[in-house]
N, C-alpha and C positions, 0 to 999 in steps of 0.2 A: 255508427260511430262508437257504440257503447262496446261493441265485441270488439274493433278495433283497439280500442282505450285498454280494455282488458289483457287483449296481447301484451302491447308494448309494457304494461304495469308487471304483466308474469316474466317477462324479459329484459330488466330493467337493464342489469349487464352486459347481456349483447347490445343494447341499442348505445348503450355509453360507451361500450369499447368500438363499436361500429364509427360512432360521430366522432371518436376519438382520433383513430385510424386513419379516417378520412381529411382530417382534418390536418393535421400533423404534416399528412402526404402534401396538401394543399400548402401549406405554408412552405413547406421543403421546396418544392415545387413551380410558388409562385414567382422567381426571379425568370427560371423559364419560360413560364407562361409570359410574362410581361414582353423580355425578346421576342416571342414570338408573335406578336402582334403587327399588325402592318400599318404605315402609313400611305396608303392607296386611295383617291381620289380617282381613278379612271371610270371614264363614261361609255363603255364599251357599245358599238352600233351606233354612238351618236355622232353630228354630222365634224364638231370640233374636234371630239375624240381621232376620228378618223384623219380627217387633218394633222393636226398636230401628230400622230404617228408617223405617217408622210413626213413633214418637216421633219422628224426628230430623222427618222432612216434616213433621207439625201442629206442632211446637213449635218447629225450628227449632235447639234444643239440645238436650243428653242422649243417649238412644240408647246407646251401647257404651259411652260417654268415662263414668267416674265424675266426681262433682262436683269443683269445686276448694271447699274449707273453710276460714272465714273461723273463728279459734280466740280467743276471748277470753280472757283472766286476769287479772281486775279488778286492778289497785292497791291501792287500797283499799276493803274491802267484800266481799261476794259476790253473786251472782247472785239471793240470796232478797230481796234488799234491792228492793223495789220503782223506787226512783231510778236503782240500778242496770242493771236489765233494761230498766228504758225508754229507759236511753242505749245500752245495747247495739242493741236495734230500731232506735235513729235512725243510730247509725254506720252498720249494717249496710246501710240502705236509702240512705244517700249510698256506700256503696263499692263495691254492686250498679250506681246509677247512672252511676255513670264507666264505666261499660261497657254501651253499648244495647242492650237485648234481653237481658239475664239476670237468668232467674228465680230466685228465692231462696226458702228456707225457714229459719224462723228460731223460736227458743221461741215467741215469739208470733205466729208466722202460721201455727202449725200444726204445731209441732216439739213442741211442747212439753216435760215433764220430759223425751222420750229425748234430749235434743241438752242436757242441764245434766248436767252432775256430779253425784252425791250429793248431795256436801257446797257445792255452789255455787260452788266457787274455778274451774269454767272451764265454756265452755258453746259449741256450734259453730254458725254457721249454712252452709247446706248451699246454693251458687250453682252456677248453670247456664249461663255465657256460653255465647253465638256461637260455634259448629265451624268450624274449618279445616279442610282436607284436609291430609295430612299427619302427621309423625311427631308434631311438639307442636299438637293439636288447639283449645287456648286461645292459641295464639300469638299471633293479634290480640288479644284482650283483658286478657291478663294481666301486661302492665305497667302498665296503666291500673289495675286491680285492685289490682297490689300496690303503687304510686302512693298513690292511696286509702285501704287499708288502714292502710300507714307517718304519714299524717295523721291519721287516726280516734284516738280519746283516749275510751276505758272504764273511768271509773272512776283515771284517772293510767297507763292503761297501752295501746298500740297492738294492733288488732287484728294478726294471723300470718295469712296467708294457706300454706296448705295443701293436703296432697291425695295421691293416688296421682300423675299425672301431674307434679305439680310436686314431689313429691319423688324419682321416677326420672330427673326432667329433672338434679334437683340433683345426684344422685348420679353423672351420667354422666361425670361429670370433664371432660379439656380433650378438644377436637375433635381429637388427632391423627391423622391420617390412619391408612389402612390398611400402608403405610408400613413406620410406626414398629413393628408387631404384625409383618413379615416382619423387619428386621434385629431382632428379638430372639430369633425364629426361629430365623435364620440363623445369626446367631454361635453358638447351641449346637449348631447341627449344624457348622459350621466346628469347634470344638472336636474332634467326633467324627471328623471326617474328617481332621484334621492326626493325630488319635493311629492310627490305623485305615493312614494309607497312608504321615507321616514323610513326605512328598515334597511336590512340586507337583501332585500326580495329586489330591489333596483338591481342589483348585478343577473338575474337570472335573465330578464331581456338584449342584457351587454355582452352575456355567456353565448348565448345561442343565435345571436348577430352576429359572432366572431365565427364561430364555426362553421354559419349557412355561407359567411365571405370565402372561408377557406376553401369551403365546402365548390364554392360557386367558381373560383378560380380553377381549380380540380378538373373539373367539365369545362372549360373554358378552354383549357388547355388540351382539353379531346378534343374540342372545336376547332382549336388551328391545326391541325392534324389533317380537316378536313378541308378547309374553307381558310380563307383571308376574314382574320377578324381586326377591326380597328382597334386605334391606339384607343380612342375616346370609352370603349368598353370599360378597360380596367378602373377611370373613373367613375363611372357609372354603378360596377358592380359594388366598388367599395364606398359609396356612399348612398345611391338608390337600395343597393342591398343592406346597407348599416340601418336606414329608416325602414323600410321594410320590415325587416326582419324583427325588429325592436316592435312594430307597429304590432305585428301577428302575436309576437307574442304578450305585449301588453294587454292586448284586446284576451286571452287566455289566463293570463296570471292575475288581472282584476276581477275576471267571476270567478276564477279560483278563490279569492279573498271575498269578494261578496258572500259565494255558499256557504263560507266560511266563519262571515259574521250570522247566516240566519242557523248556525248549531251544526253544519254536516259538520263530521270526521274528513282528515285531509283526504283521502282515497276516496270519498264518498262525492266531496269535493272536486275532485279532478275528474268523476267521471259526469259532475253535471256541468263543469264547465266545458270539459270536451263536448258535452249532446248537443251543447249551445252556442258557445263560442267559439266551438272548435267547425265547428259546420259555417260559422258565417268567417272564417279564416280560408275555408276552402273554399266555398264561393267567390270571396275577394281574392285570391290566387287565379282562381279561374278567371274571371273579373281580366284583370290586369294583364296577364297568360293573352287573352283573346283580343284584347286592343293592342295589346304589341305586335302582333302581327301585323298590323299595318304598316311597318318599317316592312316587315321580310316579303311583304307583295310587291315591296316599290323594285322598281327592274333595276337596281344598280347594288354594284356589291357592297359599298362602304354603309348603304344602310339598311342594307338587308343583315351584313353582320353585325351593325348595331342592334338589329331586332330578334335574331338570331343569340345575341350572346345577353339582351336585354330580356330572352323566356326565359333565360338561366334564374332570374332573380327572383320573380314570383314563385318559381319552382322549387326552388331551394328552399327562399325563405318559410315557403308552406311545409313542406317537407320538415324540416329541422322545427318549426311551431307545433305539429302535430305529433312529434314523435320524442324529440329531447325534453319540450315543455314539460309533457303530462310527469315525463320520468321523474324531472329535477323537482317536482311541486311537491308527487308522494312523497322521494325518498327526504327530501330535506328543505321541503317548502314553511315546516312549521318553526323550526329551527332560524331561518331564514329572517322570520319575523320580528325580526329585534335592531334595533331595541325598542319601535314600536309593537306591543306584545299584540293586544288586543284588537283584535278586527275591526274596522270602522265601517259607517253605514258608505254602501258607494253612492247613495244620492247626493246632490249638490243641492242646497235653500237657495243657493244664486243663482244657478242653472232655472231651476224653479220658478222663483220670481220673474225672472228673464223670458220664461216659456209663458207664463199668465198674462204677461202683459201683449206680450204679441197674439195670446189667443182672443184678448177684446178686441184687440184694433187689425184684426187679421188686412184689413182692405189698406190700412194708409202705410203698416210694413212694407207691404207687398209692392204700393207705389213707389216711395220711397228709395225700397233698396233697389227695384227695378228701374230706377230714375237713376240711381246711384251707378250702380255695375254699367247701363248706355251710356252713362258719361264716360267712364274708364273705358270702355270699349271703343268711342270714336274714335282716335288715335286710327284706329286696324282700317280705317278707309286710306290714310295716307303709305300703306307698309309697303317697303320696296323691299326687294329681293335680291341679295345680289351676296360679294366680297366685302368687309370692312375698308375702309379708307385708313390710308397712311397716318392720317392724324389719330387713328383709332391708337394707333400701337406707341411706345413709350418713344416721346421728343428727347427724351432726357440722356441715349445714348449717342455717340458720332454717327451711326447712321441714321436714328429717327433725327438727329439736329439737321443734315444735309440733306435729306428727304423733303423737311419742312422749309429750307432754305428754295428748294428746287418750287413748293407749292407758291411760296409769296415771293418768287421772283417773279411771275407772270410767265413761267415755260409752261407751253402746253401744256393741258394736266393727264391727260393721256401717252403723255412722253414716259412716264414710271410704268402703263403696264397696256402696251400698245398692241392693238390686235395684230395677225402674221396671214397675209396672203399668198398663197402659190398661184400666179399667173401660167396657165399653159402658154406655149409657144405664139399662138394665136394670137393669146390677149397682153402681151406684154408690154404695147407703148398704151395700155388703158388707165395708167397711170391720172391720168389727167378728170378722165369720168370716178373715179375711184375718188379724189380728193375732193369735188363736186359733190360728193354723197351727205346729205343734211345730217348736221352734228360732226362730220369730220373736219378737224382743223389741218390736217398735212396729211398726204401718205408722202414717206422713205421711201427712194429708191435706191440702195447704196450702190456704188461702183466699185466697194472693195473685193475683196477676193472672197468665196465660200457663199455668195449671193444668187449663185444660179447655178443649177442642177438639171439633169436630164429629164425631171419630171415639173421644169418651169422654172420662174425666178419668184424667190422670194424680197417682198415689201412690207415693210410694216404703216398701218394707218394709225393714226394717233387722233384720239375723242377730243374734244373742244372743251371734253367735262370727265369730272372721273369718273370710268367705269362701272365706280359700286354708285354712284347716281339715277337718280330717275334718267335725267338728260344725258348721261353718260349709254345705260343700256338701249333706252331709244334710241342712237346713232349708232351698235353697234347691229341691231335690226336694220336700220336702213343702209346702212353697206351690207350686209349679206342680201339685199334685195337687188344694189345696186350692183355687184361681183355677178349676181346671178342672169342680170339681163346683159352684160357685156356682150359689144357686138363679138362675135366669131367666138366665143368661151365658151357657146354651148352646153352654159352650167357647169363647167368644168374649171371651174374657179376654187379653189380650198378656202376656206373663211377659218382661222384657226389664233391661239396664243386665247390667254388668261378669259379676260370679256367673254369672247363667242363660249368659250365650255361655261361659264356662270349663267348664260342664255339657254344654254341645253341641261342645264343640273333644275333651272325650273321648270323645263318642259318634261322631264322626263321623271320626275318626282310626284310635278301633281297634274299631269295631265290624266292619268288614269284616279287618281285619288279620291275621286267624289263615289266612286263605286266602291270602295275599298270599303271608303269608309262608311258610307252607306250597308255594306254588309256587317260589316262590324256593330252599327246600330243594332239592325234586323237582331243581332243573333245576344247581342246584350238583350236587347225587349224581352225576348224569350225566356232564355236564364231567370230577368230580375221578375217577371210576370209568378214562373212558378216560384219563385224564392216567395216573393212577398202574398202573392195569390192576390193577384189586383193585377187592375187593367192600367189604372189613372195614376195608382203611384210608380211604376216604371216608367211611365211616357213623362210623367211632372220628372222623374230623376233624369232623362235623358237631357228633357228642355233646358232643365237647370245647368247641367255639363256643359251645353254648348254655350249660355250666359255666361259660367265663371270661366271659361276657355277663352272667349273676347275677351271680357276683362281682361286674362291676364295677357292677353297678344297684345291689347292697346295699352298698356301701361310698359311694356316693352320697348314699343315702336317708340312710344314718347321719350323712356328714356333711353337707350340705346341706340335710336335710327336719330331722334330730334333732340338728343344732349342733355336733357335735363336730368342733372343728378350724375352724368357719369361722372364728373369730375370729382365731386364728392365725395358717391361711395366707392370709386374704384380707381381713380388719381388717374385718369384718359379722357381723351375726346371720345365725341359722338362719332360711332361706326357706320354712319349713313348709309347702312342698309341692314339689314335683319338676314345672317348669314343662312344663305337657302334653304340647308337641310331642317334648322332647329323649330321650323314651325309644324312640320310634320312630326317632327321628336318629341315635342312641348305636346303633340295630340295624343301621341302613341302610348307617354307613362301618364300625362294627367288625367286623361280620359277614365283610365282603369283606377287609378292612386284615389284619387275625390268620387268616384262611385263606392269605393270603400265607407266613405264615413256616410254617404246616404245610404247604405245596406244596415249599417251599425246604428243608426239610428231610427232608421223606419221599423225593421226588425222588431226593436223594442215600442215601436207604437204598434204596429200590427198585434203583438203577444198585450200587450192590454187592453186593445179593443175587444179582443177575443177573451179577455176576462171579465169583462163589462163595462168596461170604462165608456164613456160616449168618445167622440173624436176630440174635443180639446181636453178632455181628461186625459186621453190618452197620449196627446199632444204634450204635456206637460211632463208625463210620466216619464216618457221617451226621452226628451230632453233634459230631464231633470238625471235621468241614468242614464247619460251617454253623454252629456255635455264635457265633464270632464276626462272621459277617454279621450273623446275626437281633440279635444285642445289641447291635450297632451301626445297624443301620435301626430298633431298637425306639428307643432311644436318642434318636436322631434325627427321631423321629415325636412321640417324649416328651416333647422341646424345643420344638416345637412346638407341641404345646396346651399346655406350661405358656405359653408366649407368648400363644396364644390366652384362657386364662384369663386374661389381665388386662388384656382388654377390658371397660371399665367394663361393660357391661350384664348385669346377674346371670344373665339367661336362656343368653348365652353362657358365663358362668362356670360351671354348672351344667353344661353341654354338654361343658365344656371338661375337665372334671374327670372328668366319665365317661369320654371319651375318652381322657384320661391312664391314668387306675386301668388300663384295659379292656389297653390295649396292654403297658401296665407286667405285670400280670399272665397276660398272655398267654404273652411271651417269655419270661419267669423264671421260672413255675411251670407253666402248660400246655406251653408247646412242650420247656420245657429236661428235667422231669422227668415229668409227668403222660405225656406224651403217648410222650416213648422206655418207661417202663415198660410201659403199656398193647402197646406193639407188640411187647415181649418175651411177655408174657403171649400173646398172641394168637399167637405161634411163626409156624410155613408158611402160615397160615390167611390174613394178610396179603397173602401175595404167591398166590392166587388169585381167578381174575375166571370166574367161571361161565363154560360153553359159551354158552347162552341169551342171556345179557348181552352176553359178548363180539362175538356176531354184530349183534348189535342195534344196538350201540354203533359197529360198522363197524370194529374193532377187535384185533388179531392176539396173542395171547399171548405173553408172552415167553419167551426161549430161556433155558431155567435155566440156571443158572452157566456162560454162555458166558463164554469167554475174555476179557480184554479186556486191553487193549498198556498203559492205564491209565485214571483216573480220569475220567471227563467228567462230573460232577457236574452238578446241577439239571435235567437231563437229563427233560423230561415222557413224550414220545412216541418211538417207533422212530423213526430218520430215513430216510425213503425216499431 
């Protein structure tokens, strides 16, 4: 690292018109990169997947997209009324027509009582327009639709046009850019960093955040080049990459100020906090680098390019910490210092205190917080998997209003996003065994025109419960069981629309997953083994990760899947299920993000054991220089997904709030207490790395309680 550090120090120019260059390119650039991102959900080889292409080729609509819903509520009268329902048939067949090619089901073409109320005050019919490619897949057709609609007259009152697509469209608020999501970011890590450094030196973490962002859109933008990358990226980079980035180099620019305060010169300075901090920045790259990978093993491309465009981040932001940091500290880090001039001590007397007292009572911490984090955790026994529910998305426009009209009317509640079966020839009067199927309340069999194809007839079954439901996906399992024994179908049944692909995005996500991540374990042990040269403190950091990982999956489930608080903090209902992808997401950055601050703080326990310290000596040490880093990068990672949450789209809201809990919980109760108790309890045992291992590992033991002139904290490896 130190002839590394010396380059970039003899190169100051090039490395600043380098970051420059690239950066500039990156900004220029980044409107293209954004277009070029994709809204793709396909489940390629899967059995819905395949279906739903079937449908989509013979019929030309349907397939994945659920219906858009056309909601009546008479004026005067109801639906039993004879005069009534025959004016609803004829609206409904003029406001299908304004849009060519979409097929409808309606009470009287085959809906029957499932698509009326009870008591007759509302009643839906179920249309099929023309697919787009793309994120809004009625695009072409649904102004013409809702045109139509806003003229249609039921009884003295206009047909609503409705639906899952058009009320997540409604609910997505205004287009601001990706933008507007980092300066909200930004300014709460700005916050952090004017209180943390009291100088101009807060901008030089804000500097090199900006650039690793530009930086990371740049390669982003090579990436769609090659690959389908998601929309959900570009959040991602500019907010996981804004704490990041900010993180790496804060952890650099505080022992740059520590060497600072014990007498080096600034260059003298940068080169011990590069030996030091600059090594536990690449570790933690690496770190997070190698848990993301767990998105790009999963078999499906929306989140392989999430993990795919989510290496960009660690990579960057190390990149741009190891090479723009050291530059900007020589050339104008002293300058920088003002208007607090004078170096202060980086130790904390509160961090301090904080650390002593958990090293007496190591045993009733321990139980305590481990009593605390299983409670937060319960929740993760009830977590369902699935789509958000309609109530998830905002009531407060004309479609979330008629949506929610359709839920407490008592229509089916699988009538909004009904599974689509292709009957072969064979199985076509199976109707009957089909609506038999446990949890289905109806199958559709319409008799309008566009309902049967060369390759079968299509039906739609409707759930008794909604499909983002426990009881909802149960009966979406027991009709592909009950499709599959049909007499004479010979398996040749397509099981296809919304439900069935939400059943195969969790089979196909984590059915391989326990290996995945199980190597990912394996090859972190390794890493953090030689980093720290200890057997007990890598295996205690992993235990710890999969702790605050519950935690924050059951404080999720509780509020997200079981409501508490969404309305609160996010002005929505509860999304009664925990949208499929983000539980493997929430593993893939937190996994890597919170092995960061245990690297950053054992580090600094290991380097004082190995000075002499005993183990709650060094317990205290550790904590007492690193408590306020970690609470200040946790901080600063915190401000970020809250920015990130409130990006209209529920799926990243969801994401966004695990990611908060996860880190929130990490640095305040695992790393601050959980984690120094545990390594008191564990005594010397800590600071041994087996013979066997250590050979293996290529790896030299260290000198107990060698001497040392002072402190070099975060300190991973011997420096040859």
């Amino acid at each position: 690292m130190t002839r590394w550090t010396d380059w970039m120090l003899g190169h100051r120019v090039v490395v600043v018109l380098a970051w420059v260059v690239i950066a500039v390119t990156g900004g220029v650039l980044a409107p293209r990169t954004v277009e070029a991102l994709t809204y793709d959900f396909d489940l390629p080889g899967q059995p819905a997947y395949e279906a739903n292409q079937l449908i989509t080729e013979q019929f030309g609509t349907a397939g994945q997209y659920d219906p858009l819903v056309l909601v009546a509520a008479p004026g005067a009268g109801t639906l039993d009324d004879p005069a009534v329902a025959a004016s609803l048939e004829e609206q409904v067949a003029r406001v299908a027509a304004a849009a060519p090619g979409t097929r409808y089901v309606s009470p009287g073409t085959g809906g029957g009582e499932a698509l009326v109320a009870p008591d007759g005050s509302t009643a839906v019919a179920l249309l099929y327009p023309p697919v787009v490619p793309g994120p809004e897949p009625y695009l072409a057709a649904q102004p013409a639709l809702e045109a139509a609609a806003a003229r249609s007259d039921v009884a003295g009152a206009p047909l609503a046009l409705t639906g899952t697509t058009v009320v997540a469209e409604g609910s997505s608020g205004s287009d601001r850019g990706v933008l507007v999501e980092i300066l909200l970011g930004g300014t709460g890590a700005l916050v952090v960093l004017v209180l943390v450094f009291g100088s101009l030196l807060a901008a030089v973490p804000l500097v090199v955040a900006a650039v690793s962002i530009l930086a990371t859109f740049l390669c982003l933008l090579g990436l769609t080049a090659v690959t389908d990358v998601s929309f959900v990226v570009q959040y991602l980079v500019a907010l996981i990459g804004l704490g990041v980035a900010i993180d790496y180099s804060l952890l650099i620019v505080m022992r740059w100020r520590e060497e600072r305060s014990h007498g080096a010169d600034s260059a003298t300075a940068v080169r011990l906090a590069m030996a030091t901090a600059g090594r536990s920045v690449l570790f933690s790259g690496i770190t997070v680098t190698i848990s993301l990978a767990a998105l790009v093993a999963v078999p499906l491309p929306f989140l392989r390019s999430i993990g795919l465009g989510g290496l960009l981040i660690p990579l960057l932001s190390v990149a741009t910490a190891l090479t723009l940091v050291p530059v900007l500290l020589a050339s104008v880090g002293v300058r920088l210092q003002w208007p607090r001039r004078a170096p202060t001590d980086p130790t904390s007397a509160a961090w301090a205190r904080l650390a002593t007292a958990v090293t007496r009572r190591p045993v009733l911490v321990t139980a305590l917080t481990t009593a605390a984090l299983l409670a937060l955790a319960a929740p993760l026994v009830g977590l369902h998997l699935g789509s958000p529910q309609l109530s998830a998305y905002d009531e407060t426009t004309p479609a979330g209003a008629a949506a929610q009209r359709v839920t407490d009317s008592g229509i089916v509640a699988g009538a909004l996003r009904p599974s689509q079966l292709l009957l072969p020839p064979a199985a076509a009067g199976a109707v009957d065994d089909l609506a038999a199927s446990p949890g289905t309340a109806a199958v559709l069999a319409p008799s309008g025109e566009g309902w049967a194809g060369s390759a079968g007839r299509l039906v739609l079954a409707l759930s008794a419960d909604d499909p983002a439901t426990t009881a909802g996906a149960e009966a979406v399992r027991a009709l592909r069981a009950t499709a599959a024994a049909l007499p004479g179908a010979d398996g040749r049944v397509q099981v296809g629309g919304s439900p069935a692909e939400d059943a195969d995005f969790v089979t196909a996500v984590y059915s391989d997953s326990p290996y995945v991540i199980a190597g990912i374990v394996v090859i972190t042990f390794l890493l953090l083994a030689r980093a720290l040269r200890s057997l007990w403190l890598p295996l205690k950091a992993l235990a710890l990760n999969v702790v605050s990982l519950a935690a924050a999956y059951g404080i999720t489930v509780l509020v997200w899947q079981g409501g508490y608080g969404t309305e609160l903090l996010f002005g929505t209902s509860a999304s009664g299920a925990i949208t499929t992808w983000v539980p493997i997401a929430v593993f893939a950055f937190l996994f890597g993000l919170s092995m960061d601050y245990e690297v950053f703080i054992l580090s600094r326990m290991r380097e004082a054991h190995d000075a002499g310290a005993d183990t709650p000596r060094a317990v205290v040490e550790g904590i007492a220089s690193t408590g306020r880093l970690v609470t200040s990068a946790a901080l600063i990672l915190f401000f970020a997904f809250v920015a990130l949450s409130t990006v209209p789209a529920i799926e990243v809201k969801i994401l966004a709030t695990a990611l908060a809990l996860g880190i929130a919980i990490d640095a305040l109760i695992v790393r601050a207490l959980l984690a120094p108790a545990l390594v008191v309890l564990l005594g010397e045992a800590n600071w041994i790395l087996p013979a066997p291992l250590a050979r293996a590992l290529r790896v030299q033991g260290p000198a107990p309680h060698a001497a040392a002139p002072r402190r070099r904290g975060h300190e991973l490896v011997q420096e040859s």
